[in-house]
C-alpha positions as CSV (number, residue, x, y, z in Angstrom):
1,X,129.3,63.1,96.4
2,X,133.1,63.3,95.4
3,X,135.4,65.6,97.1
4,X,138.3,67.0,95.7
5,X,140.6,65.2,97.5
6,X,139.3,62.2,95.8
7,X,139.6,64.0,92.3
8,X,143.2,65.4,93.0
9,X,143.9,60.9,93.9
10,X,141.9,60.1,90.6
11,X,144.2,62.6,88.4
12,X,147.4,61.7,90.2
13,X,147.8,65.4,91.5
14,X,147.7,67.9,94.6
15,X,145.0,69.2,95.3
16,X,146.6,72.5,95.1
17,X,146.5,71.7,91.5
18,X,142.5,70.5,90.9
19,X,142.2,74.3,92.9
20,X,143.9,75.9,90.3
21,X,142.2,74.5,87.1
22,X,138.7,74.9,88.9
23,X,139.5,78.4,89.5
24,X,141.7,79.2,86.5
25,X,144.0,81.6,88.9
26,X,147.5,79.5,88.5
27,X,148.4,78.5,84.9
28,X,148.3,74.8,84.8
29,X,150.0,72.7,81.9
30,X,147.6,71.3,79.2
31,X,148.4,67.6,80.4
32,X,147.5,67.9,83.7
33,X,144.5,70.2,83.1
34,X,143.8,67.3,81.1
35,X,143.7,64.7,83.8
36,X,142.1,66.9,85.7
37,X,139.2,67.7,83.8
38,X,139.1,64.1,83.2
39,X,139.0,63.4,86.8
40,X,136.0,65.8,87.6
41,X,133.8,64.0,84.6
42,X,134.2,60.4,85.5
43,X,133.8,61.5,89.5
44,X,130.7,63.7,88.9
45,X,132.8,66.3,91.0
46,X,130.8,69.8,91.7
47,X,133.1,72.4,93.2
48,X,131.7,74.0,96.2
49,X,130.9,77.6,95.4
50,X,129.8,78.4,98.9
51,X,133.4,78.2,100.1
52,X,134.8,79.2,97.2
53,X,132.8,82.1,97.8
54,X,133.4,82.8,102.0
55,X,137.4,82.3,100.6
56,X,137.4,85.0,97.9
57,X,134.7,87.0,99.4
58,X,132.6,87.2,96.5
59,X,129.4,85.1,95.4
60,X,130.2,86.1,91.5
61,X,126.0,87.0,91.7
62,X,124.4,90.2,90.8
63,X,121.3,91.6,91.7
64,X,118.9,93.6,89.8
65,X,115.4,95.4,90.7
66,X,113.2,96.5,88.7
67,X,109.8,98.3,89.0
68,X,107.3,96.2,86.2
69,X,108.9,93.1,84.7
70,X,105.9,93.1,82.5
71,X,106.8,96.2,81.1
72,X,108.7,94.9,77.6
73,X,111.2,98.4,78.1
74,X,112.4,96.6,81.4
75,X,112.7,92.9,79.8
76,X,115.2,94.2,77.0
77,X,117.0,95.8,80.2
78,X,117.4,92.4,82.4
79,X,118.7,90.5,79.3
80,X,121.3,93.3,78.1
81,X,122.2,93.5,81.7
82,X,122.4,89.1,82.1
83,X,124.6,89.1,79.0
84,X,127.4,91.6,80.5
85,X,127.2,89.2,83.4
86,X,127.4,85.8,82.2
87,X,130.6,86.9,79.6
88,X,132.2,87.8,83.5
89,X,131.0,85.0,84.8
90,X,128.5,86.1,86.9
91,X,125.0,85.3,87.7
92,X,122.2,87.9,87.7
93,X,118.9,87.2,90.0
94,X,116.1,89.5,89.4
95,X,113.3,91.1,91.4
96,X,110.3,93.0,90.7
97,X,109.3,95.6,93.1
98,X,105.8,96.9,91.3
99,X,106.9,100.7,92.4
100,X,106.7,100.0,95.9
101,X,109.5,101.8,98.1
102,X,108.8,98.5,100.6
103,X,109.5,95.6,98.8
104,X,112.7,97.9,97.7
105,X,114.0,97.7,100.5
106,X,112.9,94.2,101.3
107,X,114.7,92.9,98.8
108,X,118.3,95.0,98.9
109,X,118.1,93.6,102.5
110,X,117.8,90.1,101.4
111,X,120.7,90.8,98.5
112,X,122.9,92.3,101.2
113,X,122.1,89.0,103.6
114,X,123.1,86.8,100.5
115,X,126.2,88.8,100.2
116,X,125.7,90.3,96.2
117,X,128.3,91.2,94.9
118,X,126.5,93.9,93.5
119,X,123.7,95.7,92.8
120,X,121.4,97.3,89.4
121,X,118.4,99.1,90.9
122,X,115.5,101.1,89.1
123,X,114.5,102.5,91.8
124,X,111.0,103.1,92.8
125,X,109.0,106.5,93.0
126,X,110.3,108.3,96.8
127,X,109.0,111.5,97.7
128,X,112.2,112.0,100.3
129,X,115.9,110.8,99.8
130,X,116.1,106.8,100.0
131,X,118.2,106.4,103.0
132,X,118.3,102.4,102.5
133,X,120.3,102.9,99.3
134,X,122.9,104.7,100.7
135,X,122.7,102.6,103.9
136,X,123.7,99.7,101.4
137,X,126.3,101.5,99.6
138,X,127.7,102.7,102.7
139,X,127.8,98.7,103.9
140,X,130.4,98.1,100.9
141,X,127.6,96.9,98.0
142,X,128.1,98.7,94.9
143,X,124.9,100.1,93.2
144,X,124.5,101.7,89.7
145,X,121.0,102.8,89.1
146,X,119.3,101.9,85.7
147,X,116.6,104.4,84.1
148,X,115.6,106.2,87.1
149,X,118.3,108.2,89.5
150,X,117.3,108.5,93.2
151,X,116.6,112.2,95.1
152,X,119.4,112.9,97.1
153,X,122.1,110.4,96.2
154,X,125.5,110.3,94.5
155,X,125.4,107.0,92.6
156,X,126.9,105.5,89.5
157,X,123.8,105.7,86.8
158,X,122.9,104.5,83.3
159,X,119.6,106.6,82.0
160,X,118.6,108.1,78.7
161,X,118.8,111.9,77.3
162,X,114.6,112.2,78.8
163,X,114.6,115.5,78.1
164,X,115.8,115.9,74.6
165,X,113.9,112.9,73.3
166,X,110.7,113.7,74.2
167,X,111.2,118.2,73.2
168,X,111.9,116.5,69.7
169,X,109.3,113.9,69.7
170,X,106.8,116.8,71.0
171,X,108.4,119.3,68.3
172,X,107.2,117.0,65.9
173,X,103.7,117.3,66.6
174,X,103.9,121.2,67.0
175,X,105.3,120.9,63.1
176,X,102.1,119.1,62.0
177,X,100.3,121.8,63.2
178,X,99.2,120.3,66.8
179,X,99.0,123.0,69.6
180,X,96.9,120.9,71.7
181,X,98.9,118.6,72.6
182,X,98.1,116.7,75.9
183,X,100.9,114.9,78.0
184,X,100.3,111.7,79.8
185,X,103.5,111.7,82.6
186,X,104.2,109.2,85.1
187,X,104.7,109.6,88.5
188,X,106.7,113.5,89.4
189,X,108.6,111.4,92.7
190,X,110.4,110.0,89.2
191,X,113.4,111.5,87.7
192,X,111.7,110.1,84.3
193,X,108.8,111.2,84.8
194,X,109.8,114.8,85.4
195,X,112.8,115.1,82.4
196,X,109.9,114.0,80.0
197,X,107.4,116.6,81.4
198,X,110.3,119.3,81.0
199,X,111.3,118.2,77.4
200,X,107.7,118.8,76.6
201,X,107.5,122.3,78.0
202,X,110.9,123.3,76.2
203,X,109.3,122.0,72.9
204,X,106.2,124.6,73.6
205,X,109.0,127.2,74.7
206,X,110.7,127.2,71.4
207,X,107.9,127.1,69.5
208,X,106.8,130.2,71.2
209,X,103.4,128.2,72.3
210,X,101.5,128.4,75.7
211,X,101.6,125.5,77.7
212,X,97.9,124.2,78.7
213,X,98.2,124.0,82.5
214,X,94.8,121.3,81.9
215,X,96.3,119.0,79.4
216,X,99.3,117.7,82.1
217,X,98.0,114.7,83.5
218,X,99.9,112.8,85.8
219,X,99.8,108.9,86.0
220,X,101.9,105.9,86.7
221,X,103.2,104.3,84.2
222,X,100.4,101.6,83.9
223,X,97.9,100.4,80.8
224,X,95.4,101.6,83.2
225,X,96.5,104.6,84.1
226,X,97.1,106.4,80.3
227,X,93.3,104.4,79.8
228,X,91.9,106.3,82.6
229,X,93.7,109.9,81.7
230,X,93.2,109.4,78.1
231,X,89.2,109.0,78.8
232,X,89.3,112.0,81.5
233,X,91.1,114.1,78.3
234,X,88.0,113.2,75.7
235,X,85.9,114.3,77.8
236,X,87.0,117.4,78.0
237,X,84.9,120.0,75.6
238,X,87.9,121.4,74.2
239,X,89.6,118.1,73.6
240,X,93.6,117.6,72.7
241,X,94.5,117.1,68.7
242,X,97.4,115.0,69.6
243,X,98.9,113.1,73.1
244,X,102.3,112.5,74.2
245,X,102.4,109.4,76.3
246,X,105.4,109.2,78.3
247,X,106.1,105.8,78.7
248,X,104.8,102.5,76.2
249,X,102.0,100.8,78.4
250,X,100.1,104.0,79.1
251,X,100.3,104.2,75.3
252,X,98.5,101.3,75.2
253,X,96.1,102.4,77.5
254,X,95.7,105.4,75.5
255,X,94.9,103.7,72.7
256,X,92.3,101.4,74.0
257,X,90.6,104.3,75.4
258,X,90.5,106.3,71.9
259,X,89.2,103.0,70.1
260,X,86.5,102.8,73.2
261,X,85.1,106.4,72.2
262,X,85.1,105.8,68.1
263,X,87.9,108.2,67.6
264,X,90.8,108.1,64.9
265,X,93.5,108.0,65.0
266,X,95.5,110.5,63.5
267,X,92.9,111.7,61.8
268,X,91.2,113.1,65.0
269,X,94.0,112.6,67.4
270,X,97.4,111.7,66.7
271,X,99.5,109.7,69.4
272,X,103.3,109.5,70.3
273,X,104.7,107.9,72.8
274,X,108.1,107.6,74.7
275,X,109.2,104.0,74.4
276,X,109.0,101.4,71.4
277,X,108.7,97.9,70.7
278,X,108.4,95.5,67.8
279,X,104.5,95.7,67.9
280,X,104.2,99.4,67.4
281,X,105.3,98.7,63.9
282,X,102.8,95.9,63.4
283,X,99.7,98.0,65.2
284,X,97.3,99.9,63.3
285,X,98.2,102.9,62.5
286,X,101.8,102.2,63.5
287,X,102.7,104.2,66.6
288,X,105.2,107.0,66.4
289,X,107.7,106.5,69.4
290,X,110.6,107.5,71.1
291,X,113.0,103.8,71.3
292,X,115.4,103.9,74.5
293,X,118.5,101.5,74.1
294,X,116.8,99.5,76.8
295,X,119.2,96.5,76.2
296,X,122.2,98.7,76.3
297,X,121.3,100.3,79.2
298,X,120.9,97.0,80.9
299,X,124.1,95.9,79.4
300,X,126.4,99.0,79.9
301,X,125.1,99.4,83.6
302,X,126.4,96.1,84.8
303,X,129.9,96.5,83.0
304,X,129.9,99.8,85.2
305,X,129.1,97.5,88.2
306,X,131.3,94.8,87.4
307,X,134.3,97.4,86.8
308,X,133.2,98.8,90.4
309,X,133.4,95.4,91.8
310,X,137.0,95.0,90.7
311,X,137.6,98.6,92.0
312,X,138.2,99.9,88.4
313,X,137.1,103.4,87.0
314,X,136.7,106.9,88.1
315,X,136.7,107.4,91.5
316,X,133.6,109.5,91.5
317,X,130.2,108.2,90.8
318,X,130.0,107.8,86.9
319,X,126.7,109.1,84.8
320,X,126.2,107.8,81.2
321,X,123.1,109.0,79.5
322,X,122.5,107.3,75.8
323,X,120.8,109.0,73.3
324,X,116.7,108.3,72.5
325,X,115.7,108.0,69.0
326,X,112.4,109.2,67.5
327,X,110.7,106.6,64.9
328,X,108.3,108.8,63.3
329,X,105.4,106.9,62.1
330,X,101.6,106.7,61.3
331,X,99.6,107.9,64.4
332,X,101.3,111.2,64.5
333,X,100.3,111.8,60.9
334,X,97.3,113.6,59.1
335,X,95.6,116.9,59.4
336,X,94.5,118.9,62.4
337,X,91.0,118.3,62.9
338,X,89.8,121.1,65.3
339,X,87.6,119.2,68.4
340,X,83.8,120.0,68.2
341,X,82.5,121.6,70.4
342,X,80.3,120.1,73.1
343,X,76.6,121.1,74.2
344,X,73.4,119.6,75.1
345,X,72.4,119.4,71.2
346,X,75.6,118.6,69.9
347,X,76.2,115.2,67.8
348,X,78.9,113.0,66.2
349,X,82.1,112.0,68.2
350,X,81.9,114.4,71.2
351,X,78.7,112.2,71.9
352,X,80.9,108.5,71.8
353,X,83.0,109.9,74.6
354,X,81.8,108.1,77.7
355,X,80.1,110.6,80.2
């Protein structure tokens, strides 16, 4: 393998002056740049970006944890957050923690051994404050959380206006007449989880409208999990008109259990959901959804980590929240069909809901 001593003899240079065009930090003259560059290709020369890296003290590598790589809300994040890095030069490694407060801190321990330079965390669900997050910010390794803020913690965050998307996207369904409206949350140890639960009890609140202690179901944030609540729901003898799933894969869950029990949708439940893809457009009826800026939020998050690695900005943790948009479209539609109700000889579609 060449060294760059050999390159700086092959261009006729110091090597002071291969340093300099390999790490851009001295202007260089195009001629020599030239021979340089020239140099390096007919050598096969790969600069060392281990020492390069114990030099500067920096690795120029990100990391970034997420809870459900599956989850398409969390792809569009880790490619708005890899194109901020790569335009800085940087290189983003990913990990998927699947909710579980362990592996989150396995893995910030193995970022802090290969010396990050920084770190984009959605945190998983924690009852009590996460002590190893601050352990690592208090170590030097910058954080900025993506989605989700932890309980107890001064950080630098990127999430989404949770409560005011979901009081309009659960206004809506009050308009259509719904007052029955079951919610599907995720996990109340989430900051998500519990903004999208309140922005559905303000909805009610304007509206002047009780709030159904018995149609606040709590989940997780999994296909299964809106499945499983969903069927609970139907079963139910004085059934919902309309749910509001608060993330997109219980939505889907949701909807698999409604087709399971012969039920139409809208026409005997409508369904709206906090976040949107490209196949709730295509599905049938299209799904009415709230769409996060997932790739911004990815994107805008490591620009606040990358300004934090460069010791730029305010000197106090920065929160940006971007605005949620409701797509209003087919499964929210349609008349309120009052639930029948359920006894021993009752028939139709109470009797399709699995007992």
């Amino acid at each position: 393998m060449a060294t760059i001593k050999e390159v700086a003899q092959r261009a006729d240079v110091s090597v002071g002056t291969v340093s300099n065009v390999i790490t851009n930090s001295i202007p260089v003259s195009p001629e020599l740049r030239q021979r340089v560059l020239t140099a390096i290709h007919d050598l096969g020369y790969q600069p060392s970006h281990v020492a390069r890296s114990l030099k500067l003290r920096r690795t120029n590598t990100l990391g970034l944890l997420v809870s459900d790589i599956t989850n398409p809300f969390f792809s569009q994040l880790v490619r708005g957050a890899e194109e901020a890095a790569l335009e800085q030069g940087y290189l983003l490694v990913t990990f998927n923690t699947d909710d579980r407060i362990e592996r989150e801190k396995q893995v910030l321990d193995v970022l802090r051994g290969r010396r990050v330079d920084g770190i984009l965390l959605v945190v998983a669900p924690a009852p009590l404050t996460p002590s190893h997050i601050a352990e690592t910010m208090g170590r030097g390794t910058p954080i900025v959380c993506l989605d989700r803020l932890p309980p107890g913690i001064s950080v630098d965050a990127v999430t989404v206006d949770n409560v005011g998307a979901s009081r309009r996207c659960v206004a809506h369904l009050l308009e259509l007449g719904h007052r029955r409206i079951a919610i599907l949350a995720g996990s109340m140890h989430l900051t998500t989880a519990r903004e999208r639960l309140l922005g559905y009890k303000q909805a009610f609140r304007k509206a002047a409208v009780p709030v159904d202690p018995g149609l606040i179901r709590e989940g997780n944030f999994r296909m299964d999990s809106g499945c499983e609540l969903t069927l609970r729901l139907l079963r139910q003898p004085d059934r919902p008109t309309a749910l509001f799933v608060s993330n997109g894969l219980m939505a889907i869950g949701a909807l698999k259990a409604i087709s399971a029990v012969g039920l139409r949708c809208p026409q005997e439940i409508a369904v709206a959901t906090f976040d949107d893809s490209p196949l709730n457009e295509l599905l049938s009826p299209s799904l009415t959804s709230v769409a996060q800026p997932a790739y911004l939020m990815g994107y805008r998050g490591a620009r606040l980590l990358l300004d934090r690695i460069r010791s730029l900005g305010p000197p106090r943790p920065c929160r940006i929240r971007l605005r949620a948009e409701l797509k209003i479209r087919q499964s929210s539609g349609g008349p309120v069909i009052p639930a029948p109700v359920r006894n021993a000889r009752t028939k139709g579609p109470a009797s399709l809901v699995p007992r």
